[in-house]
C-alpha positions in Angstrom: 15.0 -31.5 -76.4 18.4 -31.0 -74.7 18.6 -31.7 -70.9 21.5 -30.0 -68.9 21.3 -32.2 -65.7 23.9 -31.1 -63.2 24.0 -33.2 -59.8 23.9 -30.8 -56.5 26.4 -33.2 -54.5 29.0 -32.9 -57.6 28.5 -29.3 -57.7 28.3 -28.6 -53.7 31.9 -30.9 -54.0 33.3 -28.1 -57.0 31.9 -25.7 -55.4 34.3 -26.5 -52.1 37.4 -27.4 -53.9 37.1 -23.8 -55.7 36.9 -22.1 -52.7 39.7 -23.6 -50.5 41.7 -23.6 -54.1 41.3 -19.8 -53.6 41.5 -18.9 -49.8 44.5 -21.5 -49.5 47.1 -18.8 -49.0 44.4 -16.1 -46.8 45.5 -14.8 -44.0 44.3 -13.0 -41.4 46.3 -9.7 -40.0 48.0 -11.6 -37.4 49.3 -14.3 -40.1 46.8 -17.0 -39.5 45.0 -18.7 -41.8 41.8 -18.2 -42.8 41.4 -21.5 -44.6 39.0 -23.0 -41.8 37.4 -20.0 -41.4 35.9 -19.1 -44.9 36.5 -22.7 -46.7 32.8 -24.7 -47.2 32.6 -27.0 -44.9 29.9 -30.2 -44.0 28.2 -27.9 -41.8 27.6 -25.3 -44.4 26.3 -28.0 -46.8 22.2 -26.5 -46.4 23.5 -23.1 -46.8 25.3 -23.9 -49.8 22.6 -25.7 -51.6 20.0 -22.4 -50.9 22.9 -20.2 -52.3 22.8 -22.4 -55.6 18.9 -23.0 -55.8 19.0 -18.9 -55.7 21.9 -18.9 -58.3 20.3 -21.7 -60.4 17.1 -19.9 -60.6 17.7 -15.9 -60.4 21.2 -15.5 -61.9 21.4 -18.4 -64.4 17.8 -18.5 -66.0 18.0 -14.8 -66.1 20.6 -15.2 -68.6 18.6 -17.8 -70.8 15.3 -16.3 -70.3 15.7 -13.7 -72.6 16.2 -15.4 -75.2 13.1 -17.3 -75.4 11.0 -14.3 -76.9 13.0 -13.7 -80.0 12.8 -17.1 -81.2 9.0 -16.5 -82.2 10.5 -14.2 -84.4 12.4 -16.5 -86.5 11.7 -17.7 -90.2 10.7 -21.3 -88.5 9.3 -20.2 -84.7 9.9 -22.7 -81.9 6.7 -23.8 -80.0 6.5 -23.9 -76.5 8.8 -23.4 -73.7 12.9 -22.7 -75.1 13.9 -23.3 -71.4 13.4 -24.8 -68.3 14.9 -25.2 -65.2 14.2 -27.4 -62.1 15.9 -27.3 -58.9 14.8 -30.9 -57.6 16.0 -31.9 -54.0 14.4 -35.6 -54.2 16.5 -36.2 -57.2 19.2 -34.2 -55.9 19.7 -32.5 -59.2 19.2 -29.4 -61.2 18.5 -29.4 -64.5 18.1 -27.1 -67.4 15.9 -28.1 -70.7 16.3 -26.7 -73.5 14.3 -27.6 -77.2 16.8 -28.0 -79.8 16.5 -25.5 -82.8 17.1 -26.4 -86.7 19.9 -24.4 -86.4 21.9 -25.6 -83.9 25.2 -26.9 -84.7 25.8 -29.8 -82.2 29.2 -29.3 -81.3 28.0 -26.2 -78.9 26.2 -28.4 -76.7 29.3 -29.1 -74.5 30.4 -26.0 -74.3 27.2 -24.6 -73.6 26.9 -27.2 -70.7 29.9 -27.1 -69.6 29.7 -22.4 -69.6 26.7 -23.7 -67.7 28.4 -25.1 -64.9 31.1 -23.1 -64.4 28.5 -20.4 -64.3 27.0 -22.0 -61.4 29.9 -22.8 -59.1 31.7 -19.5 -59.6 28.3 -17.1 -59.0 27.8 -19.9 -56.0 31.6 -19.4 -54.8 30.8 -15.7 -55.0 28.4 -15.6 -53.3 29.4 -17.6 -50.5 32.6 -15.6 -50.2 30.6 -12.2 -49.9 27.9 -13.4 -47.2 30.9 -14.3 -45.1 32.5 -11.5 -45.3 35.6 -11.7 -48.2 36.0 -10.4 -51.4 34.1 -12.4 -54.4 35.0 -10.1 -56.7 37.8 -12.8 -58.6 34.6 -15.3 -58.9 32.1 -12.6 -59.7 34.0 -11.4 -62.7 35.0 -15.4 -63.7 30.7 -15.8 -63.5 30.6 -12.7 -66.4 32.6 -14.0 -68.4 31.0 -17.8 -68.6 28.1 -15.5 -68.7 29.7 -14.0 -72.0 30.5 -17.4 -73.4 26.7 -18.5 -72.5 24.9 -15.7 -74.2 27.3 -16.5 -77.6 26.5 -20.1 -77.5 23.0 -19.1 -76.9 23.0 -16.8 -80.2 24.6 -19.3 -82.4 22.7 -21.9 -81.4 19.2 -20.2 -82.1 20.3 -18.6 -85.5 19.8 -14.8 -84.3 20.3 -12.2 -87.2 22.2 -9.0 -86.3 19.1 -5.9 -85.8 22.2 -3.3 -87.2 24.7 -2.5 -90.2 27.7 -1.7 -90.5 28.1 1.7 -92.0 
């Protein structure tokens, strides 16, 4: 089994830098900026750890649930769960399990982890930044594409044949 364990305070602190990183330069229509104004702050520390347990468990999982019932297809099914996640407060963590297939070449596992991640703070960021009123768009689309990257980790990992030809 393969545990993805991501710590909330490291990804609340990404999370933050990636927002004032982008907003740096917003201003408002009388030329002032809108850095305190739409940056994370300490004081939006609860609010930001809801948006991630929603993003952790709605938009994240929804990507890596699917794949769990084509895998009982394969020539050598996988028994049991294929993921997992847990958003745990008391540990402060959340973490995503995954069993390890036959036919997963191990150098994906980083990647995987890390599309993972980046997955996480940009939806997050996104989020945020829409609920308060400004444009998420940039870190909506930046979520789709690790979205992209996940799903073709996902697919070499488990071994999935094509369902179509090439005529």
């Amino acid at each position: 089994m393969i545990v993805f364990y991501y710590s909330i305070p490291d990804l609340v602190k990404r999370i933050t830098e990636e927002g004032i990183r982008f907003i740096r330069r917003a201003k408002d229509q009388d030329g002032n900026s809108l850095l305190n104004i739409l940056s994370v702050g300490d004081e939006d520390d609860s609010y930001v750890k809801k948006l991630l347990k929603e993003v952790s468990a709605q938009d994240i999982f929804s990507i890596l649930e699917p794949y769990t019932s084509g895998l009982a297809d394969l020539d050598t099914p996988l028994e049991g769960y294929e993921w997992d996640v847990t958003y745990d407060t008391t540990a402060n963590c959340v973490v995503f399990r995954m069993i390890e297939t036959e036919t997963m070449p191990a150098a994906i596992v980083t990647p995987m982890e890390s599309a993972i991640e980046n997955a996480l703070v940009n939806k997050t960021v996104s989020q945020f930044f829409v609920r308060n009123g400004w444009d998420g768009s940039l870190h909506n689309q930046l979520f789709e594409i690790n979205k992209e990257n996940l799903i073709g980790y996902i697919n070499r990992r488990s071994g999935l044949k094509r369902t179509y030809k090439f005529y």
